[in-house]
PDB file of N, CA, C, O and CB in Angstrom:
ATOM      1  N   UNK A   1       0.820  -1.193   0.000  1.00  0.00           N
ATOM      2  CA  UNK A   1       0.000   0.000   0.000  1.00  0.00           C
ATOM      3  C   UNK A   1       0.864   1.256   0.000  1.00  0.00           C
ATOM      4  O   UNK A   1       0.437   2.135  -0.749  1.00  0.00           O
ATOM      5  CB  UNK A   1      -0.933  -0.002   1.201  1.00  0.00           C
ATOM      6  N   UNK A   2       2.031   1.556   0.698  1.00  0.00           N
ATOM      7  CA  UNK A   2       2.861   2.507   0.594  1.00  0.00           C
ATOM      8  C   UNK A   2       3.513   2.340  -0.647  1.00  0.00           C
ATOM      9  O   UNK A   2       4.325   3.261  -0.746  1.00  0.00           O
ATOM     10  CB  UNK A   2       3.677   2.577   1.649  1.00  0.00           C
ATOM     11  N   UNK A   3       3.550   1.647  -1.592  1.00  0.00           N
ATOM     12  CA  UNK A   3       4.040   1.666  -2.478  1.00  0.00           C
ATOM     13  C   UNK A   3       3.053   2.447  -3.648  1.00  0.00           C
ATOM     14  O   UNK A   3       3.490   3.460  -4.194  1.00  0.00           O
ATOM     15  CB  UNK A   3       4.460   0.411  -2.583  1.00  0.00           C
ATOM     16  N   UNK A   4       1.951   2.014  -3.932  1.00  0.00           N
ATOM     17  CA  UNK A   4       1.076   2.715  -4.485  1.00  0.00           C
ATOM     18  C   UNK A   4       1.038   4.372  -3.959  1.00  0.00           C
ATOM     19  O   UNK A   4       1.320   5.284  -4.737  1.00  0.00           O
ATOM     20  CB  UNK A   4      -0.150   1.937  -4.254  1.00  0.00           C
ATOM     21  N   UNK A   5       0.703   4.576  -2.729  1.00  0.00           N
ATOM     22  CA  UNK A   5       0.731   5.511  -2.695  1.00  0.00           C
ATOM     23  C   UNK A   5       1.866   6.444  -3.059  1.00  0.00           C
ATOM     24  O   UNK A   5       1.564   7.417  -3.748  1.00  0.00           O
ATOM     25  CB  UNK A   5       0.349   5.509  -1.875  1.00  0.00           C
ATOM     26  N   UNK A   6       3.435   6.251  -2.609  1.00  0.00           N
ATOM     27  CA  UNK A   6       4.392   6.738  -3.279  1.00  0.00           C
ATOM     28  C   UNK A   6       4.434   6.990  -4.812  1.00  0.00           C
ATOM     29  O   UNK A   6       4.952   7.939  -5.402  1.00  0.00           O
ATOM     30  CB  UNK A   6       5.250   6.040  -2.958  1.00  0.00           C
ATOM     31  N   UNK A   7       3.540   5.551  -5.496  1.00  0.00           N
ATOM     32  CA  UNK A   7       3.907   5.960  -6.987  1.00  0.00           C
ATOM     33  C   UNK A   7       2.831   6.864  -7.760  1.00  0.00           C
ATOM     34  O   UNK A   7       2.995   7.353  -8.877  1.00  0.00           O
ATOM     35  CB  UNK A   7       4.096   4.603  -7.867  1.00  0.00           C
ATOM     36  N   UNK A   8       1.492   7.012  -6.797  1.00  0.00           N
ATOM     37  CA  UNK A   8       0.662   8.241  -6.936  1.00  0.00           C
ATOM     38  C   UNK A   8       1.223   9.419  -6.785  1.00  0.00           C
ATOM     39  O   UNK A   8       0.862  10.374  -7.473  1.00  0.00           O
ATOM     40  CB  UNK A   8      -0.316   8.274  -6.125  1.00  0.00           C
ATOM     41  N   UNK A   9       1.913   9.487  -6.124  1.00  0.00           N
ATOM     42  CA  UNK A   9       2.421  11.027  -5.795  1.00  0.00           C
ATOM     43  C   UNK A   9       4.061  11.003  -6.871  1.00  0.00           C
ATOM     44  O   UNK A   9       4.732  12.035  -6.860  1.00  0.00           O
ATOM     45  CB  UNK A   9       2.784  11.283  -3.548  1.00  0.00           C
ATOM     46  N   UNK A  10       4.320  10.367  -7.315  1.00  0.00           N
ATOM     47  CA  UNK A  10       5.259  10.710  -8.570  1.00  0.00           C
ATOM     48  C   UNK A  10       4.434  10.698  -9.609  1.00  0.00           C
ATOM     49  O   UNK A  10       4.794  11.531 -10.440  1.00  0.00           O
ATOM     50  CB  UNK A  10       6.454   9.739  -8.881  1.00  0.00           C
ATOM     51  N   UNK A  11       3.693  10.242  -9.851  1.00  0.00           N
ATOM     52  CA  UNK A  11       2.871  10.579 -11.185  1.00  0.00           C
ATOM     53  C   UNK A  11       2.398  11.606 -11.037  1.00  0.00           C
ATOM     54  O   UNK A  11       2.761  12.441 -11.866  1.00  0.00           O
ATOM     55  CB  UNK A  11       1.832   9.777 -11.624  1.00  0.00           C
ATOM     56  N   UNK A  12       1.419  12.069  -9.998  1.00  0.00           N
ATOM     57  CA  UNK A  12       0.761  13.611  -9.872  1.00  0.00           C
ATOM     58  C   UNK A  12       1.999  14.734 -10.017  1.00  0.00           C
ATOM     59  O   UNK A  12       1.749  15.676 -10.768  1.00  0.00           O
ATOM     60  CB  UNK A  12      -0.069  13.845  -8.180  1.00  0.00           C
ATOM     61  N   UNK A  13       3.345  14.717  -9.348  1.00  0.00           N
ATOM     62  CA  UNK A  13       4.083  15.246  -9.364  1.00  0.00           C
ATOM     63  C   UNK A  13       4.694  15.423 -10.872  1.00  0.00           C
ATOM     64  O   UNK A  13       4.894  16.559 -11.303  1.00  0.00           O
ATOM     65  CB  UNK A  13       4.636  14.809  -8.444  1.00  0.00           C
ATOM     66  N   UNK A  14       5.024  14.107 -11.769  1.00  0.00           N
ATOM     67  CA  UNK A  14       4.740  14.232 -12.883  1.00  0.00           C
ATOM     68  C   UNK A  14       4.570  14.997 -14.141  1.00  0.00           C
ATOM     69  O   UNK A  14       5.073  15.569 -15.108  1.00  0.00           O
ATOM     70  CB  UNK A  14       4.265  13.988 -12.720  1.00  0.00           C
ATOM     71  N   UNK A  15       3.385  14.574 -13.389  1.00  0.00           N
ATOM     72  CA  UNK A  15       1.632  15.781 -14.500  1.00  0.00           C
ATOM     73  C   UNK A  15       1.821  16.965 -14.212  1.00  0.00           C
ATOM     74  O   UNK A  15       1.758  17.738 -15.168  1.00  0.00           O
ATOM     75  CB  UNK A  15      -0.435  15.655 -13.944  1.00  0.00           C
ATOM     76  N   UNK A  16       2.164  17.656 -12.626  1.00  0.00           N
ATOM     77  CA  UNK A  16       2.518  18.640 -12.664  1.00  0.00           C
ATOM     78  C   UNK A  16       3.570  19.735 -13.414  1.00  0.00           C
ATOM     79  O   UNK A  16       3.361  20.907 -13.727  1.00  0.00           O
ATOM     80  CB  UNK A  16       2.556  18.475 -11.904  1.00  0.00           C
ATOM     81  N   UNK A  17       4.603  19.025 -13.555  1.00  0.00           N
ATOM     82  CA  UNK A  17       5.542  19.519 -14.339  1.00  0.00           C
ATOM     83  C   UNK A  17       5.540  19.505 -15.801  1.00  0.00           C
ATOM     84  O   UNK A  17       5.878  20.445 -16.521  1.00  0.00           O
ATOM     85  CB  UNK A  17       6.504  19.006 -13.987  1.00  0.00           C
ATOM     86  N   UNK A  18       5.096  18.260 -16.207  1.00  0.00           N
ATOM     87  CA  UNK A  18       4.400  18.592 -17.936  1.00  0.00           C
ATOM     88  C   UNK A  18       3.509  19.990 -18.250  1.00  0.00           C
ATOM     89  O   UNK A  18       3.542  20.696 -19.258  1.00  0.00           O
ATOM     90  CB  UNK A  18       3.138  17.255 -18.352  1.00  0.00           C
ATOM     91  N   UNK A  19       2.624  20.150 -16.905  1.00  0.00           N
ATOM     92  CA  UNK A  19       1.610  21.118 -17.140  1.00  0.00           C
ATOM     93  C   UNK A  19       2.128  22.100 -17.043  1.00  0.00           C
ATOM     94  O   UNK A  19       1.504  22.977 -17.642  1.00  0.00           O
ATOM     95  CB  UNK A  19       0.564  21.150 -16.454  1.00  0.00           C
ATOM     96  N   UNK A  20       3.061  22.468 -16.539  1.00  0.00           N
ATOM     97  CA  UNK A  20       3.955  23.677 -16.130  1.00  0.00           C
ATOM     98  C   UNK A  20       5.089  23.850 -17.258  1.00  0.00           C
ATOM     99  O   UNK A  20       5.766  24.872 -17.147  1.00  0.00           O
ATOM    100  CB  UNK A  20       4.686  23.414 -14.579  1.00  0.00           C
ATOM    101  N   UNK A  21       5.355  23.086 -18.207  1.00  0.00           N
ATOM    102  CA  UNK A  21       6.452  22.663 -19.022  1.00  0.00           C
ATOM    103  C   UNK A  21       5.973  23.348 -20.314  1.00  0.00           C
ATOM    104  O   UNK A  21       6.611  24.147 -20.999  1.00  0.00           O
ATOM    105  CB  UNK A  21       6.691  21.001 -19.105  1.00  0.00           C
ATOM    106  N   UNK A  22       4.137  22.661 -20.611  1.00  0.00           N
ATOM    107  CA  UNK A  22       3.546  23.212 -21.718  1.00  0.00           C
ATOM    108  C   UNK A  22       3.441  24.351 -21.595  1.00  0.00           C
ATOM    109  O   UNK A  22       3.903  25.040 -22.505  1.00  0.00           O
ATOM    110  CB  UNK A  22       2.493  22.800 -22.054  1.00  0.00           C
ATOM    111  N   UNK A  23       2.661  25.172 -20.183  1.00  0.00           N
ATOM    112  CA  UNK A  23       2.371  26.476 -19.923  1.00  0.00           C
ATOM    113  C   UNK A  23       3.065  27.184 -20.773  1.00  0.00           C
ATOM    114  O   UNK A  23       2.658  27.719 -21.804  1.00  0.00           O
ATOM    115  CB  UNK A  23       2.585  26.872 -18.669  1.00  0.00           C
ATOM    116  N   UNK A  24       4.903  27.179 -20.000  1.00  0.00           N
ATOM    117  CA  UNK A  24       5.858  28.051 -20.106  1.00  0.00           C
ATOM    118  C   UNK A  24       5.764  28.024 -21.755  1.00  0.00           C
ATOM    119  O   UNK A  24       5.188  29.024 -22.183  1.00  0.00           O
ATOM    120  CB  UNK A  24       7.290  27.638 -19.307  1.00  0.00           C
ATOM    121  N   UNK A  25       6.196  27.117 -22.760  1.00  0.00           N
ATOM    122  CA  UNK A  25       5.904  26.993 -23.731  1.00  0.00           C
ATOM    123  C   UNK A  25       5.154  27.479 -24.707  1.00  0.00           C
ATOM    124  O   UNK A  25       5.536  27.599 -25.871  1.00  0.00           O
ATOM    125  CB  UNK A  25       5.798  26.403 -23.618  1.00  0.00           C
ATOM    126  N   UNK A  26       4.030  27.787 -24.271  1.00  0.00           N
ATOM    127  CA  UNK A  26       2.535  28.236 -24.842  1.00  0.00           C
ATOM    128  C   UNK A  26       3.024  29.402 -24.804  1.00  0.00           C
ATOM    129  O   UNK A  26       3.525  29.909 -25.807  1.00  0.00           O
ATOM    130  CB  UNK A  26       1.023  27.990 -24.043  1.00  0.00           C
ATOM    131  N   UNK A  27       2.942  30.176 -23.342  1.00  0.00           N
ATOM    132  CA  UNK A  27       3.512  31.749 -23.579  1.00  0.00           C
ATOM    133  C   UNK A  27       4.822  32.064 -23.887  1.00  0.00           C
ATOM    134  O   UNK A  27       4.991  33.281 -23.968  1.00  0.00           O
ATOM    135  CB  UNK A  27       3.367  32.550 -22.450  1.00  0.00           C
ATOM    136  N   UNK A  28       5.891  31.341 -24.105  1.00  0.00           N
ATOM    137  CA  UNK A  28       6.795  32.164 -25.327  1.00  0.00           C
ATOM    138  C   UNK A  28       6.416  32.180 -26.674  1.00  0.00           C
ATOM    139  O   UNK A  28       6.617  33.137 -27.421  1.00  0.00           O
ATOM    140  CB  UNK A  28       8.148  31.644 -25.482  1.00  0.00           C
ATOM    141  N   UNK A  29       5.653  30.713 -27.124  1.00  0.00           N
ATOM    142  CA  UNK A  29       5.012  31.034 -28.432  1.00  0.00           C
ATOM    143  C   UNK A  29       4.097  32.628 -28.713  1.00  0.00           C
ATOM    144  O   UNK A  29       4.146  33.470 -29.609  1.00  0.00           O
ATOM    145  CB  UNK A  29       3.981  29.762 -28.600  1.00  0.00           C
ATOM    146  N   UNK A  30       3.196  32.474 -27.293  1.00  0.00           N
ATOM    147  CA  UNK A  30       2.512  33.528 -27.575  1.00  0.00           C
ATOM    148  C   UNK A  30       3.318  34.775 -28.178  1.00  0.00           C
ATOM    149  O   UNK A  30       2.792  35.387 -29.108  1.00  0.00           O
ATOM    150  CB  UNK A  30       1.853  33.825 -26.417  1.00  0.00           C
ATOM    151  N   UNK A  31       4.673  35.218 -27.657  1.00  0.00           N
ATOM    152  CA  UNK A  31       5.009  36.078 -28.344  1.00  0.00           C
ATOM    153  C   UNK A  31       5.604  36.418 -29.847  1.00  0.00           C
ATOM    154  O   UNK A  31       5.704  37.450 -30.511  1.00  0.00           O
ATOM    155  CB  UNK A  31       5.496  36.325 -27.691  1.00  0.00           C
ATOM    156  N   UNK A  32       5.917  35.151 -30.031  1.00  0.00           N
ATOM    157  CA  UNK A  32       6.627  35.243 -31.680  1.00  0.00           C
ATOM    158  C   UNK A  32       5.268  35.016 -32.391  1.00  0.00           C
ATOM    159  O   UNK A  32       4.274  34.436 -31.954  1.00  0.00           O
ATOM    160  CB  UNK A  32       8.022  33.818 -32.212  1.00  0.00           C
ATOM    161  N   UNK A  33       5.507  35.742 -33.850  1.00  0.00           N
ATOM    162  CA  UNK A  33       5.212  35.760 -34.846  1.00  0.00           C
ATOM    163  C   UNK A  33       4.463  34.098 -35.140  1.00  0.00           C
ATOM    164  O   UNK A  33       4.921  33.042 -34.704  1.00  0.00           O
ATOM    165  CB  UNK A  33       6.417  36.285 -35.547  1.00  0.00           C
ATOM    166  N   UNK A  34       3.405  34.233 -35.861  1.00  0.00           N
ATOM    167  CA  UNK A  34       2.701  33.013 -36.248  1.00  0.00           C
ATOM    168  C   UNK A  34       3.424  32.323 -37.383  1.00  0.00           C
ATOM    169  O   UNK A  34       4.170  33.040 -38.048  1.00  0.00           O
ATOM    170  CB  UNK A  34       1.260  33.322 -36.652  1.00  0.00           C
ATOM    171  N   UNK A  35       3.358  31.461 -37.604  1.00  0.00           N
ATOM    172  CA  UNK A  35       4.706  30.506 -38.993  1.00  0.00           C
ATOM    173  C   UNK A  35       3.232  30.373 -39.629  1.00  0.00           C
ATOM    174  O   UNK A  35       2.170  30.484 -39.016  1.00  0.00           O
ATOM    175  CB  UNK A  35       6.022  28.343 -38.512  1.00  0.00           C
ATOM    176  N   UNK A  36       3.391  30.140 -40.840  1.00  0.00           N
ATOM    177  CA  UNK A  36       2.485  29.776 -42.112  1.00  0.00           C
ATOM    178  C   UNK A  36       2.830  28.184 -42.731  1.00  0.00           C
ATOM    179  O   UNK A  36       3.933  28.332 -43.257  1.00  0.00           O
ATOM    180  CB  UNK A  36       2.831  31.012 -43.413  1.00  0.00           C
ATOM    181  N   UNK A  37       2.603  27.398 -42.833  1.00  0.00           N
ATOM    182  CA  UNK A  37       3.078  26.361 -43.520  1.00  0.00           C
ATOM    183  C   UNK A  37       3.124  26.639 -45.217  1.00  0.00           C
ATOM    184  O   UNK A  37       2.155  26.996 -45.885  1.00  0.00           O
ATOM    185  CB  UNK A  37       2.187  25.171 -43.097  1.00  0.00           C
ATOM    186  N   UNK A  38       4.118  26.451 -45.587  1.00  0.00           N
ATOM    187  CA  UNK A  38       5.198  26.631 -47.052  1.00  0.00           C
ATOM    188  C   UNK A  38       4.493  25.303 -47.727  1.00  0.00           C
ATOM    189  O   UNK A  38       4.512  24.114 -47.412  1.00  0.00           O
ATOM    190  CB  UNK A  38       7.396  26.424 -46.759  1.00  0.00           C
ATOM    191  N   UNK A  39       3.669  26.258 -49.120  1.00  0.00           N
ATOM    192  CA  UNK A  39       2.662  25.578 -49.994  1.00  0.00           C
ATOM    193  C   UNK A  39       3.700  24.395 -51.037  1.00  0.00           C
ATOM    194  O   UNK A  39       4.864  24.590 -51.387  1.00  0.00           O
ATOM    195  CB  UNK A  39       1.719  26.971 -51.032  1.00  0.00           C
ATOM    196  N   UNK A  40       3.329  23.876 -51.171  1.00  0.00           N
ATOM    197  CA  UNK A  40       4.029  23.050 -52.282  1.00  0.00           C
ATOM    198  C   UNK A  40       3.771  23.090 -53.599  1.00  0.00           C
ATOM    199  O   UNK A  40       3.093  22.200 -54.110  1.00  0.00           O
ATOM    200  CB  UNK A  40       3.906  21.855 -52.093  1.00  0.00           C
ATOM    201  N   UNK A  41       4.278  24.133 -54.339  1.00  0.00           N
ATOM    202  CA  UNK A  41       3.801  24.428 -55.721  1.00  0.00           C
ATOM    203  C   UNK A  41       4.512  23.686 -56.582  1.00  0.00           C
ATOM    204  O   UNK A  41       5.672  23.288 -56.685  1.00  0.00           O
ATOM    205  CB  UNK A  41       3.891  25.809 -56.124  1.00  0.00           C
ATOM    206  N   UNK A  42       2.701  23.547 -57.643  1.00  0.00           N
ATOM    207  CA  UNK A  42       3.096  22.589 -58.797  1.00  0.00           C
ATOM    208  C   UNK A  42       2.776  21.289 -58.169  1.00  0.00           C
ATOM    209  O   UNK A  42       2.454  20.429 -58.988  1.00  0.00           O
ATOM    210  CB  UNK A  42       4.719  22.676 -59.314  1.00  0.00           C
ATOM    211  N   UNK A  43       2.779  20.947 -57.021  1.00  0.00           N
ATOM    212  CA  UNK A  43       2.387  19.876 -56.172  1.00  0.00           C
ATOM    213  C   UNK A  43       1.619  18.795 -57.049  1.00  0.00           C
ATOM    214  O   UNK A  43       2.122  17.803 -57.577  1.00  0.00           O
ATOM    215  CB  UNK A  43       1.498  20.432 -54.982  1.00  0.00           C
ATOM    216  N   UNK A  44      -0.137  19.332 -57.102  1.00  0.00           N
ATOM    217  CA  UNK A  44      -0.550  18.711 -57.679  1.00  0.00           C
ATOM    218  C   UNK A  44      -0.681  18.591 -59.037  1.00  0.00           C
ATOM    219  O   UNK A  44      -1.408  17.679 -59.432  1.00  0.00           O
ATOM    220  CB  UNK A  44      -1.165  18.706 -57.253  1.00  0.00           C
ATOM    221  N   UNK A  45      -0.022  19.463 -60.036  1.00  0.00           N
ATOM    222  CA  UNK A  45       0.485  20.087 -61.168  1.00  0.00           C
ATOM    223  C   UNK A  45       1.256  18.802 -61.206  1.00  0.00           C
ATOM    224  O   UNK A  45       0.537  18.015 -61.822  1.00  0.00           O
ATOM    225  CB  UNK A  45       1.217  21.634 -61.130  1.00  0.00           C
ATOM    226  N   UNK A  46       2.502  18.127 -60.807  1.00  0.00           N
ATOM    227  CA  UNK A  46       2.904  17.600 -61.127  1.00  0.00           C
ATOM    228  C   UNK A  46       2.634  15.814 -60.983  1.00  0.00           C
ATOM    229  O   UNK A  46       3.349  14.903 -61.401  1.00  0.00           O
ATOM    230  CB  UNK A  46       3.657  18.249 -60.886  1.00  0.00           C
ATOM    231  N   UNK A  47       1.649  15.765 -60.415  1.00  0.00           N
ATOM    232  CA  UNK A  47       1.166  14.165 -60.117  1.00  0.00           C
ATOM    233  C   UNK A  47      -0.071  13.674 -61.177  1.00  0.00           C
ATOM    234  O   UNK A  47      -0.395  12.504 -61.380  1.00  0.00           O
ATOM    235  CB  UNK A  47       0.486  14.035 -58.359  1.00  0.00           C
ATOM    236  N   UNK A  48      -0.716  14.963 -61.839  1.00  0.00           N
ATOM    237  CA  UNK A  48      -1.656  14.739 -62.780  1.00  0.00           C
ATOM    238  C   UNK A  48      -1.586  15.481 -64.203  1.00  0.00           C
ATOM    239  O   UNK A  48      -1.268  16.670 -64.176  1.00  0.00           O
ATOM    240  CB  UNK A  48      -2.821  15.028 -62.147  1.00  0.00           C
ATOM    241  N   UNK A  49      -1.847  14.902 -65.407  1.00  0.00           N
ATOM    242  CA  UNK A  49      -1.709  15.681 -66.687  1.00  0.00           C
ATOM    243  C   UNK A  49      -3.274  15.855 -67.550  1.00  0.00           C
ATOM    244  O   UNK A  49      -4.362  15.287 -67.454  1.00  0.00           O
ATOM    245  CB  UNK A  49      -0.522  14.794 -67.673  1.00  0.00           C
ATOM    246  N   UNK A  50      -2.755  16.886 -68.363  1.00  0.00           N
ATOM    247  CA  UNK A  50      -3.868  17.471 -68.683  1.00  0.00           C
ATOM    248  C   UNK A  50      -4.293  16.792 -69.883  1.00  0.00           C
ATOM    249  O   UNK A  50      -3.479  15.945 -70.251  1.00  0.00           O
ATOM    250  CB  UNK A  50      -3.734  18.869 -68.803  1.00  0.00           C
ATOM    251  N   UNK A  51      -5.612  16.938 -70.807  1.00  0.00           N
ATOM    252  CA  UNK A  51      -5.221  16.642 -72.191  1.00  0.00           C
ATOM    253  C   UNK A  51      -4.990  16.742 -73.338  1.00  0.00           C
ATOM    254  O   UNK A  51      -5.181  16.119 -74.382  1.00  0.00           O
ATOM    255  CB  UNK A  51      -5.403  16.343 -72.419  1.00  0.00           C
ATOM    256  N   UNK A  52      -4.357  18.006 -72.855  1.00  0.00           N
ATOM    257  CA  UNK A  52      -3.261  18.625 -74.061  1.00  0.00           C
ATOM    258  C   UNK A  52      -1.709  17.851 -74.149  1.00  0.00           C
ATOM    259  O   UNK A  52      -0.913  17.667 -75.070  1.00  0.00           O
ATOM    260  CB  UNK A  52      -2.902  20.430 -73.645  1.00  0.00           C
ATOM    261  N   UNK A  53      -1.727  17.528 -72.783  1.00  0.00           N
ATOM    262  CA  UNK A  53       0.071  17.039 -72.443  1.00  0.00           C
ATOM    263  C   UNK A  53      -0.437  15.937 -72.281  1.00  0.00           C
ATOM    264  O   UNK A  53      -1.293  15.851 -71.400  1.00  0.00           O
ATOM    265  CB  UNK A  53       1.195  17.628 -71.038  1.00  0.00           C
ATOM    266  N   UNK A  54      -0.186  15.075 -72.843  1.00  0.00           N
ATOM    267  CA  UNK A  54      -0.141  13.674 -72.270  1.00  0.00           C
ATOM    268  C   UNK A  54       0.878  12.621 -71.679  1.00  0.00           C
ATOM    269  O   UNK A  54       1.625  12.519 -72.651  1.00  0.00           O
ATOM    270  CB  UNK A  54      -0.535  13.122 -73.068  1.00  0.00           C
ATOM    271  N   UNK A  55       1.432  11.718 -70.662  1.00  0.00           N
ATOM    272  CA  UNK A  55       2.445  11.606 -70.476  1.00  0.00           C
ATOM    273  C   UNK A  55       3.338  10.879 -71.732  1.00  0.00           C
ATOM    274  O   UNK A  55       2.797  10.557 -72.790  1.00  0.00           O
ATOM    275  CB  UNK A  55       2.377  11.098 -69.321  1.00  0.00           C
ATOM    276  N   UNK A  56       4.571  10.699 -71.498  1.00  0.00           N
ATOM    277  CA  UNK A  56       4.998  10.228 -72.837  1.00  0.00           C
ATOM    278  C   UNK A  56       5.198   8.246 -72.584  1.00  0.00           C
ATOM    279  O   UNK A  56       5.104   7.551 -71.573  1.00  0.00           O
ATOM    280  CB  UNK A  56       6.749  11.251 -73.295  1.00  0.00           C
ATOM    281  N   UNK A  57       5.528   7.876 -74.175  1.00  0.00           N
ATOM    282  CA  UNK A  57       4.984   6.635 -73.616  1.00  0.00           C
ATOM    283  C   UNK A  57       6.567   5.936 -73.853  1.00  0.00           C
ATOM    284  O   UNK A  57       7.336   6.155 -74.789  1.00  0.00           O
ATOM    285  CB  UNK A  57       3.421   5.868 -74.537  1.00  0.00           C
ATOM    286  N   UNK A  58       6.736   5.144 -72.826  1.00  0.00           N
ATOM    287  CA  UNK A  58       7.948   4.662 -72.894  1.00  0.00           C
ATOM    288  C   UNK A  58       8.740   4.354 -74.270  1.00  0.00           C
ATOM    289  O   UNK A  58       9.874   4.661 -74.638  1.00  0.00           O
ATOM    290  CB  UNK A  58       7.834   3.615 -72.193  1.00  0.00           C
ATOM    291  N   UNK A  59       7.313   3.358 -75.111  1.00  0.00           N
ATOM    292  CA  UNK A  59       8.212   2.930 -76.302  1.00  0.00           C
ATOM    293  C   UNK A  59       8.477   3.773 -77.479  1.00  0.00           C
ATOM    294  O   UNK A  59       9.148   3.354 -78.423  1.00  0.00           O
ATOM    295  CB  UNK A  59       7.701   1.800 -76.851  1.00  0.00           C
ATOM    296  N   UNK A  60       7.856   5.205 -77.434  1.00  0.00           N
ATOM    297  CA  UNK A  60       8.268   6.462 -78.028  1.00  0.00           C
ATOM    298  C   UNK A  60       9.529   7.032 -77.497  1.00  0.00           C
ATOM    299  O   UNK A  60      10.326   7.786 -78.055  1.00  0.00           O
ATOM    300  CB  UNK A  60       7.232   7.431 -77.866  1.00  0.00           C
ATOM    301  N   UNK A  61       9.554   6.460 -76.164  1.00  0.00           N
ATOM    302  CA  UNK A  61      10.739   7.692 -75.820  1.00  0.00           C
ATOM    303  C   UNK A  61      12.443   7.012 -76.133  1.00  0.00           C
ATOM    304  O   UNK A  61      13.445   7.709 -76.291  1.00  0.00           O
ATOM    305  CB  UNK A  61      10.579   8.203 -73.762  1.00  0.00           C
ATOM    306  N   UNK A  62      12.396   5.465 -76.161  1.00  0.00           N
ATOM    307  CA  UNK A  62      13.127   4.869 -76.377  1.00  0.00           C
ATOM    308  C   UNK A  62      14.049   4.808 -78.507  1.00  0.00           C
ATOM    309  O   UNK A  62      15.170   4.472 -78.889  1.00  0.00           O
ATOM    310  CB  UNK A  62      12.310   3.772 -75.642  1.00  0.00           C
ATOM    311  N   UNK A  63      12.928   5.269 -79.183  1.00  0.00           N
ATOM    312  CA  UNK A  63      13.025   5.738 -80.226  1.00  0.00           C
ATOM    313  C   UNK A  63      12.740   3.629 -81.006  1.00  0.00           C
ATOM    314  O   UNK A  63      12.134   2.701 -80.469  1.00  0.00           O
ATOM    315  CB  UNK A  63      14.730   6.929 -80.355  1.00  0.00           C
ATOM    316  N   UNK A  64      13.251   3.653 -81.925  1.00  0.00           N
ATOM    317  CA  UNK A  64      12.598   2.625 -83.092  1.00  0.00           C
ATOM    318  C   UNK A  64      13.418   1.746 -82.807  1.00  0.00           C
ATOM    319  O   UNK A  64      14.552   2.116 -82.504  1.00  0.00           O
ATOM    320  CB  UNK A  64      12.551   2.965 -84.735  1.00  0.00           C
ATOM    321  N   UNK A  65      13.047   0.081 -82.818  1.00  0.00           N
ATOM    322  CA  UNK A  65      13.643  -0.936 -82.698  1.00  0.00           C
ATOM    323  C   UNK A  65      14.361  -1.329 -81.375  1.00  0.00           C
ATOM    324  O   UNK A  65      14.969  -2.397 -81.295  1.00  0.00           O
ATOM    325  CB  UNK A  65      14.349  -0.892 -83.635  1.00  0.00           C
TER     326      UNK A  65
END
């Protein structure tokens, strides 16, 4: 039974410090500038074709015979 109870009070103790860990955390974010996530252009431009462009076909690209 003292054992449980000891390992209750390291876990609460724990939790405490995570919670205090994120806090601090949260408010230095609060002060910087917000980040944007960096779009990936051409992204989907480049995984699909249109049908003007069609992809090319291997045994064209290899040339005759």
């Amino acid at each position: 039974m003292k054992i449980w109870f000891l390992l209750g009070l390291t876990f609460a103790a724990y939790n405490v410090d995570r919670v205090r860990s994120f806090r601090a955390r949260q408010a230095e974010l609060a002060g910087q500038p917000r980040r944007r996530a960096k779009r990936g252009l051409g992204a989907w431009r480049d995984c699909t074709w249109s049908h003007e462009t069609p992809p090319e076909d291997e045994t064209e690209a290899e040339g005759p015979g």
